[in-house]
Phi, psi and omega in degrees: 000143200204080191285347149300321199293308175302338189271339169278335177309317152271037189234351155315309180290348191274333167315317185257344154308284183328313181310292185294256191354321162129157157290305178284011157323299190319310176325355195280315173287008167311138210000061189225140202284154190225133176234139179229167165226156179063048176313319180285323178338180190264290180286282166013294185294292175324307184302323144338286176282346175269337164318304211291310196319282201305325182280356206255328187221300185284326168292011201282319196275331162248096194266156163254151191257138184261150165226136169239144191222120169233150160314304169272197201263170176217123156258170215270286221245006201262186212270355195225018179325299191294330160232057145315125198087358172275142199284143165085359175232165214195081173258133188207146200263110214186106174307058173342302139004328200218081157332127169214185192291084164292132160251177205269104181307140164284338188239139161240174169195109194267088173290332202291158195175159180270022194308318180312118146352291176326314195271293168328339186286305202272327157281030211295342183250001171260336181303316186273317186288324190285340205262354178240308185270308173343289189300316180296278188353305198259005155281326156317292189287355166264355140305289174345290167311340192046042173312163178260339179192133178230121164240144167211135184291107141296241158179147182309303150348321168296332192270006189027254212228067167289187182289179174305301180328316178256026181241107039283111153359088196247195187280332199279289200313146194272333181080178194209037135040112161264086187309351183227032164301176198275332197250011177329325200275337199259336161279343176260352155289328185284339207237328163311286168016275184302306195311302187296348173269347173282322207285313184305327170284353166263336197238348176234337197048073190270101202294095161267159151228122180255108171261136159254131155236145174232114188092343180320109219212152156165197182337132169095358195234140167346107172274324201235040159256029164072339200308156174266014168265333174266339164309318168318302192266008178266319164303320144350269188296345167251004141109013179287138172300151175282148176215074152337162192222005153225222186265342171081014182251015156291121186252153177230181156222134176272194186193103144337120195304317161331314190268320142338281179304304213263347165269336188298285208291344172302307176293313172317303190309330204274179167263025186270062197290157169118290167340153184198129206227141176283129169244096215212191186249162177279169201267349187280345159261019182316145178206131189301175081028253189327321164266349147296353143297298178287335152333310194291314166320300201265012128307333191266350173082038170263095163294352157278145182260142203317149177282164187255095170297174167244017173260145180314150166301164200272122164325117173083031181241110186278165175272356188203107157268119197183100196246169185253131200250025165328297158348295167292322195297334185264334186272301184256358172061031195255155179216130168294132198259313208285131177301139181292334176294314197259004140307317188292320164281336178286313167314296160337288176326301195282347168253348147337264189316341195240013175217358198251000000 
């Protein structure tokens, strides 16, 4: 186990997010206070880590100061361990959930969250509370504050099980839900959300961005939260045969974090407030289930092929998650690029090193 070694992994990608994105993008942030929640998170950690880069070189002589906030504790070995101690950033363990004395930030970026089934099932009123009493929290300080820019991660979730028709996804479908579905508590908190952030930006002119993201995965993301990527590759890398729990053939497309990260700061930067922006992989990188098993196989070096379940698909589980990312691509001239192949080994790789 080698937590330099994972870490250079990402810390390759936060290079080249700042590179595409621009150096002088950045600048808005210059010497101005930041507030993040969900620090540990997948997007969070990245986000994090592209703070800390940036106060480390473009930023060095004017930095922006960061407060980062997590729910569980950071440690020395946690997904932001390393940066602890760092100048001009403050990470501290702390329930978003439980409104407390902020000071006033220009930028907020609300990560935190509940995404997993696994986790949303078992908490359901923290489900509600982080994605609502939270948000209304920290949209109240950004009136207060008069930030320059606020974002919070909804989720692609909202679009329940669309048609054929509406597939590849755009931000215009209203979805279709079961509001009183197995997965109810956590899509009708993300769309309540979008509301209250829409109602503060028309009635206070709060510049929010509402990101849905969908599948996003890569160095840094939850290994044990049951999820079916991570279930993978945690079998995968310790040489376990994969054991599907249907026929595998609900398809999806992921979106490599790297890709993720250089459309959020395109947009968070930008003046396109108001707004709800899809965050996702292109649809030519759609893939079943199943065969995204077997892909996992033959990087990990399995020569067998994954089992096959017999259980029904899991209720309220769409069959093709695949958004349309026309929007961005036209609005920011950016196209998600990194290949499922060469996500999936740069993941590997990184959990190889941070779990084996």
């Amino acid at each position: 186990m080698s937590f330099k070694l994972a870490q250079d992994i990402i810390s390759q990608d936060v290079g080249d997010i700042i590179s595409i994105v621009g150096y002088d993008n950045f600048q808005p942030l210059a010497g101005k206070e930041l507030l993040i929640t969900g620090v540990q998170g997948l997007l969070g950690g990245y986000i994090t880590d592209i703070l800390a880069r940036l106060n480390e070189t473009i930023l060095k002589k004017d930095p922006c100061w960061v407060m980062g906030l997590s729910r569980s504790p950071i440690k020395k070995n946690s997904r932001v361990g390393h940066l602890m101690n760092r100048h001009a950033m403050v990470l501290h363990q702390h329930d978003v959930t439980k409104p407390s004395h902020i000071y006033n930030p220009k930028f907020i970026i609300h990560a935190a969250g509940r995404s997993s089934p696994s986790i949303f099932t078992q908490d359901l009123i923290g489900t509600i509370d982080v994605n609502v009493n939270a948000l209304r929290w920290l949209l109240e300080l950004a009136v207060a504050s008069k930030v320059e820019s606020m974002c919070w991660f909804s989720s692609s979730e909202i679009y329940g099980n669309p048609p054929e028709c509406n597939i590849p996804t755009p931000e215009t479908y209203h979805g279709n839900p079961d509001p009183l579905g197995p997965r109810n508590i956590y899509t009708e908190s993300k769309r309540c959300g979008e509301a209250m952030c829409l109602a503060f930006h028309m009635k206070y002119g709060v510049p929010i961005k509402i990101f849905r993201p969908a599948l996003v995965y890569g160095p840094g993301f939850p290994i044990d939260d049951k999820r079916v990527l991570s279930d993978f590759v945690n079998s995968a890398i310790r040489g376990d045969i994969i054991q599907l729990k249907d026929n595998g053939s609900a398809r999806r497309v992921y979106c490599y974090i790297k890709d993720a990260m250089v459309i959020f700061w395109k947009v968070f930067l930008s003046d396109k407030s108001g707004e709800v922006f899809n965050l996702g992989g292109l649809p030519s990188t759609e893939v079943s289930i199943k065969d995204l098993a077997i892909i996992i196989h033959e990087m990990c070096g399995i020569k067998e092929k994954p089992f096959m379940g017999v259980l029904p698909p899991i209720e309220g589980s769409p069959e093709r998650v695949c958004l349309d990312m026309t929007k961005v691509v036209n609005y920011f001239g950016y196209t998600p690029n990194v290949t499922l192949e060469d996500g999936l080994r740069r993941t590997i790789s990184w959990a190889r090193e941070r779990l084996l």
